[in-house]
N, C-alpha and C positions, 0 to 999 in steps of 0.2 A: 095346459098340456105342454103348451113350449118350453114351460120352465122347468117341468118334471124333467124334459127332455134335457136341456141344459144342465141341470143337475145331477144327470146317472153319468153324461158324456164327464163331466170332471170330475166325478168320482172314479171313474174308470180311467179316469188320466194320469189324478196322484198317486196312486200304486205303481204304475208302469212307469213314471220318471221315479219314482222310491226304488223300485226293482234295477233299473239302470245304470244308476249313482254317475261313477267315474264313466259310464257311457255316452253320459252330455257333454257338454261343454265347450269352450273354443279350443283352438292347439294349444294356445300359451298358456289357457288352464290346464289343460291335459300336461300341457312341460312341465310348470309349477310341479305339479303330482306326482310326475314321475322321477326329479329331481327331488323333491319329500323325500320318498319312498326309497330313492337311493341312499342319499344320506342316513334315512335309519334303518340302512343295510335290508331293507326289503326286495333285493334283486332280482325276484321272482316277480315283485308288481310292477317294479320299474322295468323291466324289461317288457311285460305284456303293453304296462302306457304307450312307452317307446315306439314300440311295434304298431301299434293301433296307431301314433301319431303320424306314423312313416309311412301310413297308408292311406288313398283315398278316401273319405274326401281332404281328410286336414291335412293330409299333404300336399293339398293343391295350394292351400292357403299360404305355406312356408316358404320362406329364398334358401339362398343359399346359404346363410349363415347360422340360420337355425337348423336348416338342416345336419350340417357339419355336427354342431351342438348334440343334434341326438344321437345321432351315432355314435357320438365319443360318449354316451355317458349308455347307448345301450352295448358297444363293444366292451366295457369292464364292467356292465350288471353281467351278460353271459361270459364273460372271463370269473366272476366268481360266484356264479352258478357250475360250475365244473364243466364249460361248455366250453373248449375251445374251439372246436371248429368251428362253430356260431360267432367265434369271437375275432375268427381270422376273415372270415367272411365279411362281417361288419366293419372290420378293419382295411379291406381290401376295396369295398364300397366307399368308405372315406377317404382312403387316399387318390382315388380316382376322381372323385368328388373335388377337395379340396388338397392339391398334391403341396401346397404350402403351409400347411396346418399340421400341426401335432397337440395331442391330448395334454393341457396343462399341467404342468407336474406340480403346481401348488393345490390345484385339487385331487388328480388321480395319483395313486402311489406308482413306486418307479416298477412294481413288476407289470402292470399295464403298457406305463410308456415304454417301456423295453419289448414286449410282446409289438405294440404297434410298428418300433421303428424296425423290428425283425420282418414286420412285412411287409413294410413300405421299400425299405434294403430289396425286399426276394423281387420287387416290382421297379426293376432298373428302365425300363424300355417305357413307363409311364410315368414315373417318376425322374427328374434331374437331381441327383443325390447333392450337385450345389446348390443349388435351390436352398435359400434363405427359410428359417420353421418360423412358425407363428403362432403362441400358445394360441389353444381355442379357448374360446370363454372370457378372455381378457382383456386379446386386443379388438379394435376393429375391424368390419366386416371388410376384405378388400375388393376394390371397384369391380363393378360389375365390368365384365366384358362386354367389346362391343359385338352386336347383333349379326350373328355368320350371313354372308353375302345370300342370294336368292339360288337354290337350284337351278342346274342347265333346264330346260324345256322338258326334255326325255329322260333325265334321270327320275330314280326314285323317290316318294320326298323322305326325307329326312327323319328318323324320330327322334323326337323331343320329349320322349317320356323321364319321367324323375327316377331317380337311384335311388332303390328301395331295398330294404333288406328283405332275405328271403323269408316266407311269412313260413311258421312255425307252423307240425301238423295240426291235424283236430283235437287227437289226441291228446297232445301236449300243452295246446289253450286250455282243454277242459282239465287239465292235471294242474294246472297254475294253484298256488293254496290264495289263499287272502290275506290282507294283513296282520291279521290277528294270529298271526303261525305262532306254537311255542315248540322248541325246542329243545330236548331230553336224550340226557347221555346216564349209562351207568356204567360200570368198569369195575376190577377187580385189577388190585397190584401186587407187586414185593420188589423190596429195596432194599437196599444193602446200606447202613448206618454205621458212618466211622467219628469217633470223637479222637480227642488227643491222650485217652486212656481205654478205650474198648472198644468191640463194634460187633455188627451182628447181620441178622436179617431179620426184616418186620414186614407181614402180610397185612392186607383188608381190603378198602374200595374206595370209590370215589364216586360221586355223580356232579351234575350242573343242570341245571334250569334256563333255559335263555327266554328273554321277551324282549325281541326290537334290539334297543341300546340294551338292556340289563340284564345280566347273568349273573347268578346266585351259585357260588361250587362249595362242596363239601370233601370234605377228607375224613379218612380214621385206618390206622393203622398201628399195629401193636409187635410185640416181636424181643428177644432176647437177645442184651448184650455182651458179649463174653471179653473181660479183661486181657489185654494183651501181653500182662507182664504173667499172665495163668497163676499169680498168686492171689490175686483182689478177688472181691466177692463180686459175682455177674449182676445185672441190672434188667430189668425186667421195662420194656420203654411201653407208653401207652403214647399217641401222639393223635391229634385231631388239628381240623382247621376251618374256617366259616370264610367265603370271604362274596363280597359283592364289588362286582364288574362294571365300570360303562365301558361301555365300546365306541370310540369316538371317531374311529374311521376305523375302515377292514384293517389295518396294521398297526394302531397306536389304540391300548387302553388304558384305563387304572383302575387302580382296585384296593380294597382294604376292608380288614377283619382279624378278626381275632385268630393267633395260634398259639397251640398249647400244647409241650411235654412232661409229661410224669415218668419221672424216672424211680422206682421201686425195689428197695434192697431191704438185708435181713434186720440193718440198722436204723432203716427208716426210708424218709420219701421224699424228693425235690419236684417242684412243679415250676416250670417256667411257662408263665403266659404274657405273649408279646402282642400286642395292635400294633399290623405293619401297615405301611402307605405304598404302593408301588405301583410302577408305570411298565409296561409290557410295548415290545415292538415284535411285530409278528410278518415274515415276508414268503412267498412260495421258493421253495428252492428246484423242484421238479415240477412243474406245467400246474397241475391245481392242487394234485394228491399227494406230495411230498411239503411240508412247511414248517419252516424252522421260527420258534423266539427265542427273546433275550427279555430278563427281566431281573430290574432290579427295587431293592426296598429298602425302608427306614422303618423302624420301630420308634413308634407312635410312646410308646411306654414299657415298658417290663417291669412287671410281677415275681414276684421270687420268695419260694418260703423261708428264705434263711438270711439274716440280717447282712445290711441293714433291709432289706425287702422289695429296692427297687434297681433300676440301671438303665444298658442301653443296649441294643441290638441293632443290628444290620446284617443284608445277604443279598444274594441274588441267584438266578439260575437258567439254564438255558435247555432248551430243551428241540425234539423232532418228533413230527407226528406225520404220521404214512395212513392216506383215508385207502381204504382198499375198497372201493366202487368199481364198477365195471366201468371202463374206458377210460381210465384215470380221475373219474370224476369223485363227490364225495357220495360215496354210498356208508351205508348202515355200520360195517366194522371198521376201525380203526384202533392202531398201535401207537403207542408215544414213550420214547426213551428221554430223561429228563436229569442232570444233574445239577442239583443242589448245594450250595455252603453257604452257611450261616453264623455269625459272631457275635454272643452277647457275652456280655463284664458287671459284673455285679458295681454298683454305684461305691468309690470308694475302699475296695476290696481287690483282696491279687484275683478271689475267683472270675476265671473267664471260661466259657464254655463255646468251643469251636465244633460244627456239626458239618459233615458233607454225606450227602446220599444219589444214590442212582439207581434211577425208581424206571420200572419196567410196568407200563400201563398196556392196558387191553379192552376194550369196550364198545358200547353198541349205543349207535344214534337213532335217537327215535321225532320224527316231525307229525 
């Protein structure tokens, strides 16, 4: 009978730790995780780790230096969850905390460290702005202070409780996704296409796939070129593109795939297809919902129907994208204005074909 008994009580045990997961563990495992999770840009789970680490009981277990530590890395999960004011808060907690410490800028990007030192700056009267910085994460943890003297008799006593950030509603834990989130945009464009003999406008769309680090985008757009000398015959452009993404930190990726023009007249048909390689840097320019890149690339190879059939390209492009969410956060619609120029040379040959465009996006995110 006692072993029946022993046997329903751990059956009934291993589902409830299975159901749990990330609910066990020590703090330094819950850190581990929640530093995962930040690094492959899962900001949503690193934030909830964070949160939960920063609170009873494995906050009882942490000093000061790991303290520090969560903070810096839960004030830029909610800086790019589109939360600033979570993020000024978290910020504002840590420099109290640690008023000689700032968020290492070989790990977090400088619109983080910029946001932190804007509120450590608005906090003069707790902050000493001479005061010597100390990357977090890098250097050593500095000496403990010594132990504050004993209260008078009759005073109050004193609290000693820990700096915590403020805990998120109910609501908003039970809205956290997992990390298994994917991420789907689709959009409808038109751009305006100029070569160094015609140019035109060309409509279609675009989407993207993201999972974690990797994101999958697609292009297609098509559209009529009219000669500029009005005596040539127009050109009929078909244009597509494939390309896959890692994302190596929220500001820096690369990418590469194949892209391909077909240009169509009454005399016949040129196709150029390039495999490019290109590295993308991406920064906020307005708080979370305005963000500018720059991106440049190398062709990998080019394709060409007309002898001798191959060569070389290069381009690059920079572009703005505006999330239109409510409180400047990223919600569902978003705009992105983007120009493009591109130069390939046939191998060996005078032909060179120079392209600039400025492509007018619009589309909807779906998680």
């Amino acid at each position: 009978m006692s072993a029946r008994v022993v046997l329903l009580v751990l059956l009934l045990a291993t589902p409830l730790r299975a159901q749990n997961g990330a609910g066990g563990g020590t703090a330094s495992e819950v850190m581990t995780g929640a530093v995962r999770a930040y690094q492959d840009l899962d900001f949503d789970t690193a934030a909830r780790l964070l949160r939960r680490l920063l609170t009873p009981p494995l906050a009882n277990g942490l000093d000061d230096a790991e303290r520090t530590r969560a903070l810096s890395y839960l004030g830029a999960a909610e800086h790019y969850r589109g939360r600033p004011d979570s993020a000024i808060a978290v910020f504002r907690r840590l420099a109290v905390l640690a008023p000689r410490d700032q968020p290492d800028t070989l790990i977090f990007p400088p619109e983080v460290t910029r946001l932190y030192d804007a509120v450590r700056s608005s906090m003069a009267d707790t902050v000493n702005p001479s005061t010597p910085l100390v990357a977090i994460d890098t250097a050593p943890p500095p000496p403990r202070p010594p132990p504050p003297p004993p209260p008078p008799p009759l005073a109050p006593p004193v609290s000693t409780s820990q700096v915590l950030p403020a805990p998120e509603p109910t609501a908003a834990r039970r809205a956290i996704p997992g990390p298994t989130r994917i991420t789907a945009t689709a959009a409808g464009l038109v751009s305006r296409v100029s070569t160094s003999s015609d140019a035109g406008t060309a409509a279609g769309f675009a989407g993207s796939v993201r999972f974690r680090r990797l994101e999958l985008d697609v292009r297609y757009a098509e559209g009529t070129l009219q000669p500029a000398d009005g005596n040539s015959e127009s050109r009929d452009l078909v244009e597509g593109a494939v390309a896959l993404r890692f994302v190596g930190t929220p500001w820096l990726s690369v990418e590469m795939g194949p892209h391909a023009r077909h240009y169509a007249t009454q005399s016949g048909a040129e196709r150029w297809l390039t495999w490019r390689l290109g590295a993308r840097l991406e920064t906020a320019i307005v708080g979370t919902s305005v963000r500018g890149y720059a991106m440049l690339w190398r062709g990998l190879g080019l394709e060409v129907n007309v002898p001798p059939g191959s060569g070389s390209a290069h381009g690059g492009e920079v572009g703005v994208t505006v999330d239109l969410g409510p409180g400047g956060g990223r919600g569902p619609l978003w705009v992105a204005l983007v120009y493009g120029i591109d130069q390939a040379q046939v191998q060996g040959a005078a032909r060179r074909e120079t392209v600039e465009t400025l492509t007018l996006t619009a589309g909807l995110r779906r998680r």
